[in-house]
DRENVOSE-796594 format. One line per field, with one value per residue (C-alpha): x, y, z; residue number from 1. Coordinates in pm, 1 decimal. Example, Ala and Ser with C-alpha at 12.3 -4.5 7.8 and 13.67 -1.06 7.14 Angstrom:
BEGIN
c1: c(1230.0:1367.0);
c2: c(-450.0:-106.0);
c3: c(780.0:714.0);
nr: c(1:2);
END
This chain:
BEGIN
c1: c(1908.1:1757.1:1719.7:1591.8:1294.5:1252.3:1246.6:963.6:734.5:773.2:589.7:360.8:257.9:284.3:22.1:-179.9:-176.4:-295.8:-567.5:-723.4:-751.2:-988.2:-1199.1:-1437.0:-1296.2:-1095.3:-746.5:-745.4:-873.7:-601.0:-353.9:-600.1:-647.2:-275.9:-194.1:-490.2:-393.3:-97.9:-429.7:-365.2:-35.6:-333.6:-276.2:49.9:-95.5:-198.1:111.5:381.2:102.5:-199.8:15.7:157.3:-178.5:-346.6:-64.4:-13.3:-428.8:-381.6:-55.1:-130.3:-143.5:-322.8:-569.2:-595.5:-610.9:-889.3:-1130.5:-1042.6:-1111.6:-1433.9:-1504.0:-1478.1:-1712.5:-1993.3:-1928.7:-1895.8:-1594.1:-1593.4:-1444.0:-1276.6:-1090.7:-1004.4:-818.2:-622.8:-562.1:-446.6:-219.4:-38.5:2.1:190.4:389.7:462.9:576.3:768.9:971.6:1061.5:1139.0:832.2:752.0:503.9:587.3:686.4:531.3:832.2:801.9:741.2:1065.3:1105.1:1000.6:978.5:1255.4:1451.2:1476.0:1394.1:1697.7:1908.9:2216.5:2359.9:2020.3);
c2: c(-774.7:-454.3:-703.7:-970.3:-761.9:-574.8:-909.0:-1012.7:-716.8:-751.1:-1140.5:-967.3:-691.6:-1013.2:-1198.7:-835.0:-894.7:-1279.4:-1210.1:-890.1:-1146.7:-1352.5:-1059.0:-934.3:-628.7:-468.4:-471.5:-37.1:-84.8:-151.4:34.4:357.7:289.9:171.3:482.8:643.1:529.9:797.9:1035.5:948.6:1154.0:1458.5:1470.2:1597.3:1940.6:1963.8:1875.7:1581.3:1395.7:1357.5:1324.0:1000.7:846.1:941.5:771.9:458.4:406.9:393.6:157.1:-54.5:-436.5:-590.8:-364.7:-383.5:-770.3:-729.6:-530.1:-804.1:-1093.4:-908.7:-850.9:-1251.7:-1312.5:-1074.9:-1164.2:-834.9:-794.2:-392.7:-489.7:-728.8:-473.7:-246.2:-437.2:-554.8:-217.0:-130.2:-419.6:-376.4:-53.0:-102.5:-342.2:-109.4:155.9:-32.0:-163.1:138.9:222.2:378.6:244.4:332.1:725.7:846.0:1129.1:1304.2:1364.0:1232.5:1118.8:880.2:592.4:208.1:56.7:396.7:781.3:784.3:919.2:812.3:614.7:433.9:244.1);
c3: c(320.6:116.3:-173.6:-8.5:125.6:-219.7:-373.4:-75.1:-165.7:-563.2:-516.9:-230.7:-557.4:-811.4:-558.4:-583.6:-940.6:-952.1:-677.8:-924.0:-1199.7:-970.9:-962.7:-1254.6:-1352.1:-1652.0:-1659.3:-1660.5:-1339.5:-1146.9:-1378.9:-1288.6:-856.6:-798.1:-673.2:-568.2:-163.0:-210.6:-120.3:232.4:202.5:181.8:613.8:565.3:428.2:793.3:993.0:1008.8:1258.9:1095.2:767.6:890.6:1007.7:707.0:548.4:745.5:706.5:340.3:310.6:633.0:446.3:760.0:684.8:326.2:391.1:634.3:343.1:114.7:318.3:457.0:69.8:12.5:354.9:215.1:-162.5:-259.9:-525.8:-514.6:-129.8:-262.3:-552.0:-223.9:1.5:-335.9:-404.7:-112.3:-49.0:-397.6:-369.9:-9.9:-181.0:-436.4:-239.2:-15.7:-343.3:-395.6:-41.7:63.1:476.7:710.1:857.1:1168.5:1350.6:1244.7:871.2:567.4:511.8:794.8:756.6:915.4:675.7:743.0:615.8:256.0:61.5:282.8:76.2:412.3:417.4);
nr: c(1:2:3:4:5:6:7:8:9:10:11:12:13:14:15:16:17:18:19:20:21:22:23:24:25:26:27:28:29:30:31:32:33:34:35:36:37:38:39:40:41:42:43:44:45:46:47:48:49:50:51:52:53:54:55:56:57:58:59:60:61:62:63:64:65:66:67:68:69:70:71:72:73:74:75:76:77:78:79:80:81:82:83:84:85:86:87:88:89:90:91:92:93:94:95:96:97:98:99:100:101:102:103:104:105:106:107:108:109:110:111:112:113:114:115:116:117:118:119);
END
């Protein structure tokens, strides 16, 4: 199952990918914002808490398909170049086994505790 829902979120970052080329932008543009959403993970310099909202705000993809498709509605691309941020970066993360966080630390995590080997 682990591959069949890395293989899921490696065609969700490939459709990232294909939807940036739509837009009018530079290639280094993506290549430099992929991983600026990690600067939700800022929250957990407070406590575990506001860590994990801060988080789950940054790598939520209905939310990151919301700001695009709000980004096509008002034609504005910049929008547009967010919520496809956003949305790849989720994907990438969760590739790599990277979920939405529990209150409880960083390491735990909607597809299960990171570092964990009996996931």
């Amino acid at each position: 199952m682990q591959l069949l829902l890395k293989a899921e979120e490696l065609l969700m970052f490939l459709l990232g990918i294909y939807l940036f080329s739509l837009l009018p932008y530079n290639w280094w543009w993506f290549a430099g914002l992929i991983l600026v959403p990690d600067i939700g993970m800022l929250g957990y310099l407070v406590d575990n808490r506001i860590g994990a909202i801060g988080y789950n705000i940054f790598h939520h993809k209905g939310l990151a398909i919301a700001i695009y498709f709000l980004g096509i509605y008002l034609s504005l691309p910049l929008c547009q170049l967010i919520g496809i941020i956003l949305f790849s970066h989720a994907s990438m993360d969760r590739i790599f086994g990277y979920g939405l966080k529990y209150n409880k630390g960083f390491k735990y995590t909607h597809l299960g505790e990171i570092g964990n080997e009996d996931e």
